[in-house]
C-alpha positions, 0 to 999 in steps of 0.5 A: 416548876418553881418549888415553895418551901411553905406550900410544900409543908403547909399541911404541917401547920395545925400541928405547928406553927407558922414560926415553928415550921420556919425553925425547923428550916433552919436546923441542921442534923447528921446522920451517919448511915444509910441503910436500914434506919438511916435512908428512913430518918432522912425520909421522914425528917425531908417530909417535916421540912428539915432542910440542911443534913450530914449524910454518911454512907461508904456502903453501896445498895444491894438486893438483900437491903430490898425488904427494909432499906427506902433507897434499894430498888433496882434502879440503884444497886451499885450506886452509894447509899448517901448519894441515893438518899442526897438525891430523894431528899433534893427531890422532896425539898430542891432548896436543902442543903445536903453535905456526903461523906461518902466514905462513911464516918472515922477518925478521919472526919469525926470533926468535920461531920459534927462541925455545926451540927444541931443533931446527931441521929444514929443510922450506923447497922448494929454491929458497928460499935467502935464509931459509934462510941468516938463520934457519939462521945465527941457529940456529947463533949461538943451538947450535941443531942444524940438520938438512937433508935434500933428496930427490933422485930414490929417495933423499937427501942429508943434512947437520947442523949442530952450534953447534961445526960450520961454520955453513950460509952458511959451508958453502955459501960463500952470502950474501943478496947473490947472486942467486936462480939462483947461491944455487940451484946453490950449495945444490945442490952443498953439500947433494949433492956426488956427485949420483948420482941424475943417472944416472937423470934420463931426462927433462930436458925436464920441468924448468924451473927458470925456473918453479920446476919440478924433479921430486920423489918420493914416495920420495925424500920418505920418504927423507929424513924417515927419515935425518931422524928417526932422527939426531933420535933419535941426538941426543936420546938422545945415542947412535949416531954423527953425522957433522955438516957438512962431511960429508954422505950421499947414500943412493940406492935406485934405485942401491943406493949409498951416499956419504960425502961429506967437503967441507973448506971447503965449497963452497970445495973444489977439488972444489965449484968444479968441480961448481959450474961443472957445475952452472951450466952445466947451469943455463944449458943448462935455462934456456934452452930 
């Protein structure tokens, strides 16, 4: 069949406009990783009607990605998680243009990858700091926005960083030259301030951060691409209020809560020291049993 981009997305308009549904046609968004968070921005970013993507993945599906990740089925374990998502993506919209990083993002490619870019949305899994920090802070040099969101429990915390906001290491008070535990429990203080969903972490005995292993929701996943998509929206169509960096949200459904964080100097802050020491101490205490 013969694939019409405006009656595949017409259902958009009302919400937008003719000329705004045009724009967005035009944008182009990278995304490093497939996985949790990644394949789902993808997947909801296609369904708006974006159309040309940087997708970066070195990762292979698996069966334990089942319960989360939109690309594990079957059908694909074994098979790259960039190629995956290029390939339902193409099958939403045939006229996108999809460009793989097969071999994930590095140093290597940090240029290239954010060559053209109109946005950078954050997929990478949260023990994956250092690329972070070099290809989020080469973003920012270049005034491309970065927009994070990590699914915590049944919600989200999201934050995004404008070339006129704090950059991401800055933020976090992180560079490449701490340890992978420390850079670990720095993000998790910047990106959740109020970390709510804690309230209802029952069993901490399933979590070894040693091996790389903290529970993660479906739920939480679509939690997160949603507030992601729709600030994507938001700063397309120049339209609907953003806070950026140093302010963040945590939207949580199991709690039915709502936090608006406001952290001046980051992780800097009085009040991040002290969860930073929490959150280490916490680390510790997990680590070591």
């Amino acid at each position: 069949m013969s694939f019409d981009y405006e009656n595949a997305f017409s259902r958009n308009l009302g919400w937008l406009s003719r000329d705004e549904q045009k724009r967005i046609s035009t944008v182009k968004i990278g995304i490093p990783g497939m996985g949790g968070v990644g394949g789902h921005h993808v997947h909801t970013l296609a369904r708006l009607g974006f159309s040309h993507f940087k997708l970066a993945d070195f990762d292979q599906f698996d069966e334990h990605n089942f319960n989360r990740q939109i690309g594990a089925s079957v059908s694909t374990i074994g098979q790259n998680k960039a190629e995956v998502m290029k390939n339902i993506l193409l099958d939403i919209n045939p006229d996108s243009t999809v460009e793989i990083f097969s071999e994930g993002v590095n140093d290597s490619n940090y240029d290239l990858f954010l060559k053209d870019l109109d946005f950078l949305i954050d997929g990478l899994d949260i023990y994956v700091i250092k690329p972070r920090i070099e290809l989020f802070d080469k973003a920012h040099k270049l005034g491309i926005p970065v927009l994070t969101a990590g699914p915590f429990g049944m919600g989200t915390s999201f934050m995004c960083f404008s070339p006129d906001s704090v950059s991401f290491s800055d933020y976090f008070n992180i560079n490449t030259q701490m340890d992978s535990q420390e850079l670990l429990i720095r993000f998790m203080a910047g990106i959740s301030p109020t970390p709510i969903h804690t309230k209802y972490m029952f069993y901490e005995e399933e979590i070894d951060f040693k091996a790389g292993k903290v529970p993660s929701l479906h739920v939480g996943a679509l939690a997160a691409t949603t507030i992601i998509g729709s600030n994507v929206l938001k700063l397309v169509l120049k339209r609907g209020n953003i806070k950026f960096a140093p302010f963040s949200y945590h939207y949580d459904f199991y709690l039915n809560k709502l936090k608006v964080n406001w952290r001046p100097w980051g992780n800097r802050n009085y009040l991040q020291r002290f969860l930073i020491s929490r959150i280490r101490k916490k680390v510790l205490e997990l680590s070591s049993d």
